[in-house]
C-alpha positions as CSV (number, residue, x, y, z in Angstrom):
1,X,-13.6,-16.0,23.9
2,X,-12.4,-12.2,22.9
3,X,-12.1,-9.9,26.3
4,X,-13.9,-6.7,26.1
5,X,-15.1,-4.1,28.7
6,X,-18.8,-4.6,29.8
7,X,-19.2,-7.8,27.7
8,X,-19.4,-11.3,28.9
9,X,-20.2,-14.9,27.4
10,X,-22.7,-16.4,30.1
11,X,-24.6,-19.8,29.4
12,X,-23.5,-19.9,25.8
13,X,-25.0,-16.2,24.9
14,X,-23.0,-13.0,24.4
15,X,-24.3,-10.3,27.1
16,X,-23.1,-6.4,27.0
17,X,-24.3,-4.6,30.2
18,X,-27.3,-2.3,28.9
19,X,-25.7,1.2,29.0
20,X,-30.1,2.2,29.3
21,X,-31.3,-0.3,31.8
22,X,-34.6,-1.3,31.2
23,X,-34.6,-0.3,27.5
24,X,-34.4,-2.7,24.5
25,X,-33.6,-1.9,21.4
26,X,-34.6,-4.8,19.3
27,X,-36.6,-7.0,21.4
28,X,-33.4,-8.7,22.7
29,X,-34.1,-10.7,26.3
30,X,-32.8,-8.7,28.9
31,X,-31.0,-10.5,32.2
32,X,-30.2,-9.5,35.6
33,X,-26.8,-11.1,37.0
34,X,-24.9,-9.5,39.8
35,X,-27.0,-6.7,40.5
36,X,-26.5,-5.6,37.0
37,X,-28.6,-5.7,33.8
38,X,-27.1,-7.2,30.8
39,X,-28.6,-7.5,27.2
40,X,-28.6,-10.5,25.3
41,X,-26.7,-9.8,21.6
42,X,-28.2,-12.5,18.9
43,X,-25.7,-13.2,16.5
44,X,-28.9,-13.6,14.1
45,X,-29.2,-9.9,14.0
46,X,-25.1,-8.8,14.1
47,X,-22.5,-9.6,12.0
48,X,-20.1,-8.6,15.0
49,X,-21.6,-11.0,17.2
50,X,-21.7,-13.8,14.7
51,X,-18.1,-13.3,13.7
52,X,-16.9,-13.4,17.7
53,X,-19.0,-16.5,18.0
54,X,-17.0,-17.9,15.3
55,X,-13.9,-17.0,17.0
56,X,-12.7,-13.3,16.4
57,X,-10.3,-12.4,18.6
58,X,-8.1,-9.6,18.1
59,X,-10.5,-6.8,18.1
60,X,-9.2,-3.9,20.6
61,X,-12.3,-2.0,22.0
62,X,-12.0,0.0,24.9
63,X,-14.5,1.5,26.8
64,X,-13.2,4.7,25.6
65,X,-13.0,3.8,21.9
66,X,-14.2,6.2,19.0
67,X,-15.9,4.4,16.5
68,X,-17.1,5.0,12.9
69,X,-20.0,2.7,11.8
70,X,-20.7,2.4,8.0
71,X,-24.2,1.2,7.4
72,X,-25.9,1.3,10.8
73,X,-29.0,0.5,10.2
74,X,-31.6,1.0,12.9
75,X,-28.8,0.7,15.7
76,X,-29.0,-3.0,16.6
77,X,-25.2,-3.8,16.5
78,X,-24.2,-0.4,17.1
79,X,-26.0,-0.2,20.7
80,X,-24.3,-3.1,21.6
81,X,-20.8,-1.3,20.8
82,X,-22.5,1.4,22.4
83,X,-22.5,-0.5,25.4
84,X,-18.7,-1.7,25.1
85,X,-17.6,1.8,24.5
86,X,-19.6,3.4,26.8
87,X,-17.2,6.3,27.8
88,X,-16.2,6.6,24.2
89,X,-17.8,8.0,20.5
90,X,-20.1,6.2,17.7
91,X,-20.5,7.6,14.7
92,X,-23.2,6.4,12.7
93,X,-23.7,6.9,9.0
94,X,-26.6,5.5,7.7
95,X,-28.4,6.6,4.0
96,X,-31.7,5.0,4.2
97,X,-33.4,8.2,5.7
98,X,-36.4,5.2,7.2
99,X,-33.6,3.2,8.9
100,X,-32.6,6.8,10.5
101,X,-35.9,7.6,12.0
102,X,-35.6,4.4,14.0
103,X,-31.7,4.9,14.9
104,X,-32.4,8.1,15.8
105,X,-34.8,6.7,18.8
106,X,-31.8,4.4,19.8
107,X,-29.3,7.2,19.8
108,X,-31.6,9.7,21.8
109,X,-31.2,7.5,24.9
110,X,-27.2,7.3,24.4
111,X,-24.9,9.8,24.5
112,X,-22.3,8.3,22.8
113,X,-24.3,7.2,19.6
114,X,-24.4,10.3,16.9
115,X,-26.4,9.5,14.0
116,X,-25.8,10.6,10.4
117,X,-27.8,10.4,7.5
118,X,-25.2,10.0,4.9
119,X,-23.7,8.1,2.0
120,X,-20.7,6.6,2.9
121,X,-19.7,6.6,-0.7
122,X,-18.9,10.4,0.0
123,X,-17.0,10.3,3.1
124,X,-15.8,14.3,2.2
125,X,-19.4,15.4,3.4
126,X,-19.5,13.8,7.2
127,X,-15.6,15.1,7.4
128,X,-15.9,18.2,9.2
129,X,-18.1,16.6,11.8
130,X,-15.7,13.5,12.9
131,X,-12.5,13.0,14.6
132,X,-10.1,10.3,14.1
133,X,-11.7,6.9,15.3
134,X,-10.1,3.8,16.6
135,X,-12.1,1.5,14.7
136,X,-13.9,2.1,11.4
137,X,-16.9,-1.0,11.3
138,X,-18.6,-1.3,7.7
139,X,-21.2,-3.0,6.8
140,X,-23.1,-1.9,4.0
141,X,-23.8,-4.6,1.5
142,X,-22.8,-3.0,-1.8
143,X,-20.9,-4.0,-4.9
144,X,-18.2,-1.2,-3.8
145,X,-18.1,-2.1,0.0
146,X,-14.4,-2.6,0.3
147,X,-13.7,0.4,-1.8
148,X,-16.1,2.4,0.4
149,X,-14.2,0.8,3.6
150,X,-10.7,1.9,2.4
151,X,-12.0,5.4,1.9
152,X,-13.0,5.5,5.2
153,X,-10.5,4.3,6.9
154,X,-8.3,6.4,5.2
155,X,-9.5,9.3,6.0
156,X,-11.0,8.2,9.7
157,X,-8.6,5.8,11.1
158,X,-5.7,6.3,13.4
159,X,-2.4,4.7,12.7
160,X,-3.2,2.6,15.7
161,X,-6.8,1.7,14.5
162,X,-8.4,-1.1,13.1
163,X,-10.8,-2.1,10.6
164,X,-13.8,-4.3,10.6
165,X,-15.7,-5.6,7.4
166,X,-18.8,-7.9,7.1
167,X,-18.6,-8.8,3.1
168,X,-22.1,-10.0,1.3
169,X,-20.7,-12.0,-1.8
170,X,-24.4,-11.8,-3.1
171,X,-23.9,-7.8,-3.0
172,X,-20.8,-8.5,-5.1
173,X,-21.8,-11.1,-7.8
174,X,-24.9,-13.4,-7.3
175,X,-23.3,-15.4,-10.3
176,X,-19.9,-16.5,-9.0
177,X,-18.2,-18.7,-6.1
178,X,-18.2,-16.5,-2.7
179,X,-14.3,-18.2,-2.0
180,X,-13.4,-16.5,-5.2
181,X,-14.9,-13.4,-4.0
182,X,-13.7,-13.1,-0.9
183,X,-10.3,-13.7,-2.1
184,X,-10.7,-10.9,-4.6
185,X,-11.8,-8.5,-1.4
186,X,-9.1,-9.6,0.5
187,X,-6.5,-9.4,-1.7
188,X,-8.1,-5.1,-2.8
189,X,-7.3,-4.7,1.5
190,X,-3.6,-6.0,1.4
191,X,-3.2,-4.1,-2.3
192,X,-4.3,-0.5,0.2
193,X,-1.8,-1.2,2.6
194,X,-3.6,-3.1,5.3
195,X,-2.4,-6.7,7.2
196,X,-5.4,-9.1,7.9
197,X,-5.8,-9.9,10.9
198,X,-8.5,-12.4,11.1
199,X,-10.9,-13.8,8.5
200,X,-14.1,-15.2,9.9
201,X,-16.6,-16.8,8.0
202,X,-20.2,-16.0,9.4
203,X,-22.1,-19.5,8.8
204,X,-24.3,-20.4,10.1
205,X,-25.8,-17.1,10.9
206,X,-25.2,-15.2,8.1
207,X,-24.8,-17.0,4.6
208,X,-22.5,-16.4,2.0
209,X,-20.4,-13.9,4.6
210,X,-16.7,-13.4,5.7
211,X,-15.4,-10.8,8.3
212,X,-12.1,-9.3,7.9
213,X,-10.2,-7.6,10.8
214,X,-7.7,-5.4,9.7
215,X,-4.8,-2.6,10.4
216,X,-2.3,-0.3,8.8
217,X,0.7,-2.0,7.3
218,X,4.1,-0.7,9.3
């Protein structure tokens, strides 16, 4: 199982300890243990917690991280990074300006959520308002994805970061074999000058889904 700050794998669940104690965010169980209170992350409802149930290994959060989240949503897998990072930075584009009004609730209780109704397709606007981040997470379930992820991460990521994709063949071509997609997306990340770290198909929680971890070439 990966090793991150203020995470833990306890009776077969993934817990972060709840950076708001006594707040949910999603309905998620909340458990005491040690004194502390912990939230229980359903890999049903994140991609990031499906893919290190699968076996991803080699991400490098911190508790200090910065982080640049592509497609946030309402906040359910981005409070959980919350609570990794809890000394550190979320940024948190979003477009859908109904999503926002519900991840704005999530990131008025924590500090280190900042959210930002944007299209991530135009990376140039949220510029001015971001520093360089230390991972770049996108998830935004559009034909362009991996385009819109390279963008980002090259303006966004340091030359120590890394990268992390959830890809939607469906988004991508509802016609053809997902493997041949995800071969295609793969091979666009090498072609920009990042190594693959891991590739981690998200069955059975998400269908028709790979994550990629990546970083900058040397």
């Amino acid at each position: 199982m990966i090793e991150l700050p203020n995470f833990r794998f306890y009776k077969k669940k993934l817990l972060t300890l709840n950076l708001t104690p006594g707040f949910r965010v999603y309905g998620e169980k909340l458990l005491k243990i040690g004194g502390k209170e912990y939230r229980v992350w359903d890999p049903y409802r994140s991609k990031l917690a499906a893919a290190i149930l699968n076996g991803l290994k080699k991400l490098t959060l911190t508790q200090d991280s910065r982080v640049l989240y592509l497609g946030a949503s309402s906040g359910t897998t981005a409070s959980h990074i919350s609570d990794i990072c809890r000394d550190g930075m979320l940024y948190c584009v979003e477009i859908s300006t109904r999503m926002v009004r519900d991840l704005i609730k999530v990131c008025e209780k924590r500090e280190n959520m900042a959210p930002l109704l944007e299209d991530a397709r135009k990376p140039e606007r949220y510029l001015p308002f971001i520093e360089k981040v230390d991972l770049v997470y996108c998830d935004v379930a559009q034909p362009d994805q991996t385009n819109i992820f390279i963008e980002n991460m090259r303006l966004f990521l340091k030359n120590s970061g890394q990268g992390f994709i959830a890809i939607k063949a469906r988004s991508i071509d509802t016609a053809r074999d997902p493997k041949e997609i995800f071969k295609e997306e793969k091979q666009k990340l090498k072609e920009a000058g990042y190594r693959i770290l891991e590739s981690i198909r998200l069955e059975p929680y998400e269908r028709d889904h790979i994550a990629f971890l990546v970083e900058h070439r040397e």
